[in-house]
C-alpha positions as CSV (number, residue, x, y, z in Angstrom):
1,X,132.5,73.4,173.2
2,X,133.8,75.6,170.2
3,X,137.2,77.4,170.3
4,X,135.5,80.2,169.7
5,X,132.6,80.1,171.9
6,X,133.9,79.3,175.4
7,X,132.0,83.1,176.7
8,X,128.9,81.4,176.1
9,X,127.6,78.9,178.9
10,X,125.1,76.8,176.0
11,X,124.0,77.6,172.0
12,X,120.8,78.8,171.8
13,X,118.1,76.6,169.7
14,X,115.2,78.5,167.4
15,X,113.0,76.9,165.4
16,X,114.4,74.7,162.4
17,X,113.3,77.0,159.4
18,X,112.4,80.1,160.7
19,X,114.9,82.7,158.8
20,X,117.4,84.5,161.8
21,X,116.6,87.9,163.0
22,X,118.9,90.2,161.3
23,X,118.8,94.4,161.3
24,X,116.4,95.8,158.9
25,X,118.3,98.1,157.7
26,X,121.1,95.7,157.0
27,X,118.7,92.9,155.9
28,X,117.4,95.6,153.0
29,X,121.0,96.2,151.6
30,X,123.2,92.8,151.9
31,X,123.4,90.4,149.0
32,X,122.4,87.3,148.9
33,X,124.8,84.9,150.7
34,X,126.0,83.1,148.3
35,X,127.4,85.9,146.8
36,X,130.1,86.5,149.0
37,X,130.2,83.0,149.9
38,X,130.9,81.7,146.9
39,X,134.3,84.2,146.9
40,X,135.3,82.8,150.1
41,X,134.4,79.1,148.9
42,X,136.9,79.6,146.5
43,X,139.5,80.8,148.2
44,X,140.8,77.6,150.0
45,X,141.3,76.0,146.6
46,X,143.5,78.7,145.5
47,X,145.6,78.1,148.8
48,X,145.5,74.6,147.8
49,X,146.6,74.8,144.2
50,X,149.5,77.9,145.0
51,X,151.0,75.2,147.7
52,X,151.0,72.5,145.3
53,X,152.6,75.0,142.5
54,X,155.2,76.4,145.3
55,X,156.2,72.6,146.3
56,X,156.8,72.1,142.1
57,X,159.0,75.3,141.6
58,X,161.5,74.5,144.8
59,X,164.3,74.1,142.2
60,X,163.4,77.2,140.0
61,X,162.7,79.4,143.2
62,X,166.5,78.4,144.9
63,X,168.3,79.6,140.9
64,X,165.5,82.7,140.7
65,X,162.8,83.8,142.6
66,X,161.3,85.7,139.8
67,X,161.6,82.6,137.2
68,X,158.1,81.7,135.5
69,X,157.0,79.0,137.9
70,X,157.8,80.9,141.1
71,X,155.2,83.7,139.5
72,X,152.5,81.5,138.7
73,X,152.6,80.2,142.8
74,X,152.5,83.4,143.8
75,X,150.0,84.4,141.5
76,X,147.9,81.7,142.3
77,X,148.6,83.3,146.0
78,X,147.6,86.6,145.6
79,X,144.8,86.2,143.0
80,X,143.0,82.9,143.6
81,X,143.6,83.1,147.4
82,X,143.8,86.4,148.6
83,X,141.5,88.7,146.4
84,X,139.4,85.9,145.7
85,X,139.0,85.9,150.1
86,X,138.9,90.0,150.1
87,X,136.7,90.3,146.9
88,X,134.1,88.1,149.2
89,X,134.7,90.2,151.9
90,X,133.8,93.5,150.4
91,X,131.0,92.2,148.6
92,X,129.1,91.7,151.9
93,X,130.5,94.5,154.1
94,X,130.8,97.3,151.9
95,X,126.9,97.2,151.7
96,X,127.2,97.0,155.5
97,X,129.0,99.8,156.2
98,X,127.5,102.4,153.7
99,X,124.2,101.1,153.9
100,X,123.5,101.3,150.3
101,X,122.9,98.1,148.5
102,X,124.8,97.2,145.0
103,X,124.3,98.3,142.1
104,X,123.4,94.8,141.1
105,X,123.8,91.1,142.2
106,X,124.3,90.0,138.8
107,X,126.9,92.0,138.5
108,X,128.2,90.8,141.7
109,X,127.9,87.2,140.2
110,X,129.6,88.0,136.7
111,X,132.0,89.7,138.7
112,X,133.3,86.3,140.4
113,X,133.2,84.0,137.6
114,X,135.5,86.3,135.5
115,X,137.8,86.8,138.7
116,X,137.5,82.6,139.1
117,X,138.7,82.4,135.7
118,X,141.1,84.7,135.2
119,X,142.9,84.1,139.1
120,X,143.6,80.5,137.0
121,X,144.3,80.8,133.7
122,X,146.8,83.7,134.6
123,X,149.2,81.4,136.9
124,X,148.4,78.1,134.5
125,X,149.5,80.4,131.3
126,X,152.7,81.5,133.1
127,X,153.6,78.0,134.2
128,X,152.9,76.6,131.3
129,X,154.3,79.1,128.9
130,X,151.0,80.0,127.0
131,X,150.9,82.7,126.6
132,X,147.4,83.2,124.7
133,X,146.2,82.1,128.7
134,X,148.1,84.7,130.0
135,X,146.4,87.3,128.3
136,X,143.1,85.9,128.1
137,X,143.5,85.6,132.2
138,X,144.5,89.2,132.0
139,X,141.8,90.4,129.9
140,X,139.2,88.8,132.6
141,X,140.8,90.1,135.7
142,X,140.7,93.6,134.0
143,X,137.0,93.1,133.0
144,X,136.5,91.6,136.8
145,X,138.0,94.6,138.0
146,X,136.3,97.3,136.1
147,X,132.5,95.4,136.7
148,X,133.7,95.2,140.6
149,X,133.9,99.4,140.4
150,X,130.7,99.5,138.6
151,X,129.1,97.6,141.1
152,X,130.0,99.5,144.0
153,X,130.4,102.8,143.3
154,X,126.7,103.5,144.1
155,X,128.2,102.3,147.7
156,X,131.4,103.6,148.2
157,X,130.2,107.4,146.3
158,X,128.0,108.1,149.5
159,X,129.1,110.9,151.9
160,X,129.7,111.6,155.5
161,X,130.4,108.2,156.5
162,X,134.2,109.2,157.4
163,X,137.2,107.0,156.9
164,X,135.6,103.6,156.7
165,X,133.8,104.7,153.2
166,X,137.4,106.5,152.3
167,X,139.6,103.7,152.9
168,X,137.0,101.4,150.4
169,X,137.4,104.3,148.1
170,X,141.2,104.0,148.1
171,X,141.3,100.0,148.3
172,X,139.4,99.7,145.0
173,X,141.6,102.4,143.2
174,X,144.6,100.5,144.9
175,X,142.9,97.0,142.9
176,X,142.6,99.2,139.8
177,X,146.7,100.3,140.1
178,X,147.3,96.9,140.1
179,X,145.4,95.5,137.7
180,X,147.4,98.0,135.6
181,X,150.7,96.9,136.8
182,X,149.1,93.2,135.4
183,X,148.4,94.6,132.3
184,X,151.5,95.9,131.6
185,X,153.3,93.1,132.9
186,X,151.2,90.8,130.3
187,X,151.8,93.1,127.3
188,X,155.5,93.1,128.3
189,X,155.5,88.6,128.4
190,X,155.2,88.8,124.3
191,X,156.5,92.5,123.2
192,X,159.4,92.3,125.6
193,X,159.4,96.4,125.4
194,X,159.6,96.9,128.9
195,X,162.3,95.2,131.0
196,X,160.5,93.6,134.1
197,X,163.0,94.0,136.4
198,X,163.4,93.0,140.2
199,X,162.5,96.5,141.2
200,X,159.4,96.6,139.2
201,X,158.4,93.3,140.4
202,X,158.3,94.8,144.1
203,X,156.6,97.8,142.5
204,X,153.9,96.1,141.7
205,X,153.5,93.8,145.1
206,X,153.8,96.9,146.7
207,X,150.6,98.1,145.1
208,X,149.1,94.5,145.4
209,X,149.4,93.8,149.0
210,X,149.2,97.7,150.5
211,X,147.0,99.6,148.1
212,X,144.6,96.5,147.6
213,X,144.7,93.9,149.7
214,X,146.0,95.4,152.6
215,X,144.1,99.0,152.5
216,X,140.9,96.2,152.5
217,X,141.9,95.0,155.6
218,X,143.3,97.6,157.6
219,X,139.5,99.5,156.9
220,X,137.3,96.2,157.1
221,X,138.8,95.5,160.4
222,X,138.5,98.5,162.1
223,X,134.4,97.9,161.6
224,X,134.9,94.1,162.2
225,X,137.0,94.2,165.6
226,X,134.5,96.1,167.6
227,X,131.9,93.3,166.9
228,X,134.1,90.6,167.5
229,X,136.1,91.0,170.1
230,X,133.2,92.9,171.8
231,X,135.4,96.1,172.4
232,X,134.9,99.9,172.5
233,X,137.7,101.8,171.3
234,X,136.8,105.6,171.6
235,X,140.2,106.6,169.7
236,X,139.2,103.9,167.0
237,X,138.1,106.9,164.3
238,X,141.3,108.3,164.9
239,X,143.4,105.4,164.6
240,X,141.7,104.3,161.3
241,X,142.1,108.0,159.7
242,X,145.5,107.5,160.3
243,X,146.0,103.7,159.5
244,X,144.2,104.4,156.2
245,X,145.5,107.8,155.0
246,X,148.9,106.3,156.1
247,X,149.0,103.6,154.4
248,X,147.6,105.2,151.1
249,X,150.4,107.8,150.9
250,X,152.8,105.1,152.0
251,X,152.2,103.2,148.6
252,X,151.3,106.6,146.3
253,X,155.0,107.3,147.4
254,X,156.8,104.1,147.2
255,X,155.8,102.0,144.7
256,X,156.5,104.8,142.1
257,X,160.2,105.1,143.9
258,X,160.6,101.7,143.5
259,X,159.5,101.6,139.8
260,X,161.7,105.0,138.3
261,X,164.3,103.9,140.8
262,X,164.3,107.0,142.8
263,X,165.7,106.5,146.2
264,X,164.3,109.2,148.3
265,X,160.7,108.6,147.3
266,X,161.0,105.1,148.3
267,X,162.0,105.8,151.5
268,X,159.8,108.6,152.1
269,X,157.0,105.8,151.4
270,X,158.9,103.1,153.6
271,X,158.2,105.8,156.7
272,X,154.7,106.8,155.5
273,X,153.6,103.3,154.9
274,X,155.3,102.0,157.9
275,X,153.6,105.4,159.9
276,X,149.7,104.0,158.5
277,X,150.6,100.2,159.9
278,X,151.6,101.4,162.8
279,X,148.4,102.9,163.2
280,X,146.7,99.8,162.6
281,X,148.9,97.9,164.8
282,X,148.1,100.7,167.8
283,X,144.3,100.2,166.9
284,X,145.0,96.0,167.3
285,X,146.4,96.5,170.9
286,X,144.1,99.0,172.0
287,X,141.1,96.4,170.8
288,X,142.7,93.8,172.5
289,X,143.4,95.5,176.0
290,X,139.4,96.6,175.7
291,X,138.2,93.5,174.9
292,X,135.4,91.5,176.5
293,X,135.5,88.5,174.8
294,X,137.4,85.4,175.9
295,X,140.9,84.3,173.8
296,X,139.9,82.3,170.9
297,X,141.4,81.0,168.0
298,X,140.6,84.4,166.1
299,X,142.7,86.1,168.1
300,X,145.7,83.7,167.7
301,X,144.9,84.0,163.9
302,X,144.9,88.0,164.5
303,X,148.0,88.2,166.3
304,X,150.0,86.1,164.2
305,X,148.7,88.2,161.3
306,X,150.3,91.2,163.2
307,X,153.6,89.4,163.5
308,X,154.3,88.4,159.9
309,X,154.0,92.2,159.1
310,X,156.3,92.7,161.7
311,X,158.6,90.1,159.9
312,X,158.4,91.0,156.7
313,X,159.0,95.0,157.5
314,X,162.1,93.4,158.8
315,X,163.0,91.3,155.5
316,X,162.1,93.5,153.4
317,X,165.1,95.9,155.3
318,X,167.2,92.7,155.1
319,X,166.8,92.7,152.0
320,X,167.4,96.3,150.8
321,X,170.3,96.3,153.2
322,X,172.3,93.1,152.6
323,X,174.7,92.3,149.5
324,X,174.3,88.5,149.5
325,X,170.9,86.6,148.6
326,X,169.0,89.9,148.5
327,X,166.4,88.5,145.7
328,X,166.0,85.7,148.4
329,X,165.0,88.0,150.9
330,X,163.2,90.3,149.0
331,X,160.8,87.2,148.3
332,X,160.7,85.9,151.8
333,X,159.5,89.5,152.8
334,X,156.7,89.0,150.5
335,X,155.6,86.2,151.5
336,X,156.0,87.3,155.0
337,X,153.5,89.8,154.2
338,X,151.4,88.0,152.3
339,X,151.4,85.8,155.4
340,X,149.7,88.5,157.3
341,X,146.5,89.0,154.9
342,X,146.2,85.1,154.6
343,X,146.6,84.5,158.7
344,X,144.4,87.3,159.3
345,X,141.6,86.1,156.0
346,X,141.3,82.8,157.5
347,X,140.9,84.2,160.9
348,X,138.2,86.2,159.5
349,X,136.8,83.2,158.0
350,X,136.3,82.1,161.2
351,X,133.5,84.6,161.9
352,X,132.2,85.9,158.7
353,X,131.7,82.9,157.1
354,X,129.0,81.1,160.0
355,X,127.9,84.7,160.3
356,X,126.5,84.4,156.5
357,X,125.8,81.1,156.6
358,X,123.8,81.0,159.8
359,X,120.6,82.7,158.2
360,X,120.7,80.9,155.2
361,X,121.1,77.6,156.4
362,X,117.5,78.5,158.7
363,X,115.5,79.0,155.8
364,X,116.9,76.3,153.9
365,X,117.0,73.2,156.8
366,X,114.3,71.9,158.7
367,X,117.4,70.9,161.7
368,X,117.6,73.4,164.6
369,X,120.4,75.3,163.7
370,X,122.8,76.8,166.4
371,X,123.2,80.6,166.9
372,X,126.5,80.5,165.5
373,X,125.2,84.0,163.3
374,X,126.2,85.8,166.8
375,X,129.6,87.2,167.0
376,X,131.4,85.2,169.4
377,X,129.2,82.4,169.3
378,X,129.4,79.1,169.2
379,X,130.1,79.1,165.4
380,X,129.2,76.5,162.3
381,X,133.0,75.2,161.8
382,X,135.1,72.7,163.2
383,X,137.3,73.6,166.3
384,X,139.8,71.0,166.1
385,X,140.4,71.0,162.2
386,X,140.5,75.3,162.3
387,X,143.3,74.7,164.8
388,X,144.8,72.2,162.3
389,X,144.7,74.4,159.3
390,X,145.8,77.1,161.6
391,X,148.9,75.3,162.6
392,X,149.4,74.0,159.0
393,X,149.2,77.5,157.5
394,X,151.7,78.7,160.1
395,X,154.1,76.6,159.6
396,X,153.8,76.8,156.3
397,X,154.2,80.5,155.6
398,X,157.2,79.9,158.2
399,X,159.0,77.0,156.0
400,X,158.2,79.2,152.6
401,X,160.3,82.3,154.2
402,X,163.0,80.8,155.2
403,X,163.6,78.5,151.7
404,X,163.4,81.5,149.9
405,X,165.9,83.7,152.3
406,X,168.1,80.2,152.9
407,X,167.5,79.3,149.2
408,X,166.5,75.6,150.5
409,X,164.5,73.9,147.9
410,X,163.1,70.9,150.7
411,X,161.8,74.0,152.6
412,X,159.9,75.5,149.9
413,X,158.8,72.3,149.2
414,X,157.5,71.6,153.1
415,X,155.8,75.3,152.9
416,X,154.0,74.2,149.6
417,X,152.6,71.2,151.0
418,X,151.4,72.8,154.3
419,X,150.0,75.5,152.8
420,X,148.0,72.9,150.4
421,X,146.8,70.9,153.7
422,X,146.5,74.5,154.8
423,X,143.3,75.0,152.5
424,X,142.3,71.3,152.7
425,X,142.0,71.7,156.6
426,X,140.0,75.5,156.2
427,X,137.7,74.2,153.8
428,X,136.8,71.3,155.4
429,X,136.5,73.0,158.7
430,X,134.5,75.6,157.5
431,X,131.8,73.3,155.4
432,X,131.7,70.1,156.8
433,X,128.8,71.2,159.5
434,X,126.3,72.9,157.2
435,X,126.8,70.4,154.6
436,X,125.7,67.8,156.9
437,X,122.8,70.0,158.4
438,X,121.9,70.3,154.5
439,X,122.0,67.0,154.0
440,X,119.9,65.3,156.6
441,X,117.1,68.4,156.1
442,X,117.1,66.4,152.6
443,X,116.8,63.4,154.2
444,X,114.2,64.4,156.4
445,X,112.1,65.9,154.0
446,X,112.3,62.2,152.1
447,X,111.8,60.3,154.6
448,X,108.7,63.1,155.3
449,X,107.6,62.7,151.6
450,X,107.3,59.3,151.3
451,X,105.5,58.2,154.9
452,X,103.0,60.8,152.9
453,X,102.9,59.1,150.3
């Protein structure tokens, strides 16, 4: 029996090749899967590649944190792993929650192959010291950017749909802020005119994993949690408002501190971001004491996403308060809270990903397929290799803080490597099932063709 199924006494069966009921009025405004799932495919590869680029830079990482190679792993982090995971994400719930389609799938489409591209050549340019692939991976991400606002503002412009639709708002103007931070840091790599500092540095991954990547979550998960952990929160409005708005002002405030250097406005955005998380936290605990649905591995995944933003808040205070090895810290704080999108994306994974694929794979196979679609059901993926890539993942984020904050080159090495088997062991998990169900439907269908014939 799945991990994540154990509230469910048997799968139900349906007819191989009949299409799975689905809403009507989500039906109508959803893109195709493989539009977001070809986001999330890709996401596990840039896990894979930013491991094997951390485990390379060890040496470079201990003398600087900040030196080229180190930037290229974490770029291959935040870029081909994260945003590649979130773009996916928003893709298929922002028509969800709005209920207005996008303005176009090709868009959608164009929209991940220059964000494939650029998520690559960015890091590869920066490790390599080309910089012509630095800025043609910046030009791409720019265009992937501005083509991903086209495409949903039809969306994200409707009214009256309260905080949800207002914290997608501020996450894509979070991805544009940050897409400007990379353009400026890409014009800076050959004109030299601007002094990238440490502090600017922070700047910018303030704006990366609060205004983008973590806005995205804290709104997507307040719609998500209710579904699958079968809970009814009736101060969960509240709690987002708050999470969201908090949040927001926390980074409007201290990611310009940071940059000019101005002390008070960094800490008034410390408290106001730390005020919005809390609310997110608050709306976590009251989701788990109301829900209905067994423990699973998506709520290990969930909680441990909750307690690397508790260590990285503490870090990242480390590191602002201490005199010794504060660039150390500073990057172990990052990573710590990198560590809680990434825990809480490949929980996620977990039940987005069969809950796309189970529709698709009914029109396309003529195997009966489980009702893995269901939240909470018994799910398309691989229990004991998602609790391996959970472990690995773990562990790795784990052995990646503390070589940066011990400056320990064989850790950062360790956290490279799990992190690599990290993606290995979600990607597998996560497509080894429907791959098979495709492949004997193919089967069949020869084996059907030619006793035809």
């Amino acid at each position: 029996m799945s991990a994540e199924g154990t509230d469910h006494a048997a799968p139900e069966v349906r007819p191989a090749g009949k299409p799975a009921a689905r809403p009507h009025a989500v039906a109508t405004v959803v893109p195709p899967a493989s539009v977001p799932l070809s986001f999330l495919a890709a996401a596990p590869a840039g896990l894979a590649g930013c491991g094997v680029a951390l485990a390379w830079a060890r040496d470079a990482a201990v003398a600087d944190p900040t030196a080229g190679p180190v930037v290229a792993a974490a770029h291959l982090g935040v870029l081909a792993t994260l945003s590649m995971g979130v773009l996916g994400a928003l893709h298929q719930f922002t028509p969800v929650i709005t209920h207005r389609p996008l303005r176009s799938v090709a868009l959608a489409r164009a929209t991940f192959l220059a964000w494939l591209a650029a998520s690559w050549l960015l890091p590869l340019g920066v490790a390599a010291g080309q910089e012509d692939l630095v800025e043609a991976g910046g030009g791409l991400a720019a265009a992937a950017v501005s083509l991903l606002a086209a495409n949903l503002w039809p969306a994200i412009s409707v009214r009256g749909k309260g905080w949800t639709v207002t914290g997608l708002r501020l996450a894509v103007a979070g991805l544009a802020v940050t897409a400007c931070y990379g353009v400026v840091y890409v014009a800076d790599r050959r004109g030299n005119w601007f002094g990238l500092a440490g502090h600017v540095l922070v700047a910018h991954a303030v704006a990366g994993l609060f205004g983008w990547l973590g806005l995205t979550y804290v709104t997507l998960a307040g719609t998500l949690w209710p579904m699958f952990f079968l809970a009814n929160v009736p101060s969960r409005n509240r709690l987002g408002t708050w999470a969201v708005w908090g949040t927001a002002a926390g980074v409007v405030l201290l990611s310009p501190g940071l940059l000019l250097g101005v002390s008070w406005l960094a800490w008034a955005g410390a408290v106001a971001l730390g005020g919005g998380l809390s609310g997110h936290l608050t709306m976590l605990a009251r989701h788990l004491r109301h829900r209905r649905r067994r423990a699973g591995l998506f709520l290990v995944f969930v909680v441990t996403s909750a307690g690397w933003l508790a260590a990285g808040a503490g870090l990242a205070l480390a590191a602002d308060l201490a005199a010794a090895r504060r660039a150390g810290l500073a990057a172990a704080a990052v990573t710590a809270l990198a560590g809680w999108v990434l825990e809480a994306l490949a929980g996620h994974a977990l039940k987005v990903v069969p809950l796309i694929t189970w529709p698709a794979l009914g029109t396309r196979t003529a195997v009966s397929v489980p009702s893995a679609g269901r939240p909470g059901g018994p799910g398309l993926h691989i229990p004991s290799l998602a609790a391996l890539s959970y472990g690995l993942l773990t562990t790795g984020v784990a052995a990646t803080c503390a070589g940066f904050a011990l400056s320990l080159a064989v850790l950062l090495a360790a956290g490279g490597g799990l992190l690599a088997a990290a993606g290995t062991a979600a990607a597998a998990s996560l497509s080894a099932r429907p791959l098979q169900m495709l492949a004997r439907s193919r089967l069949n269908r020869d084996r059907a063709a030619g006793g035809a014939a």
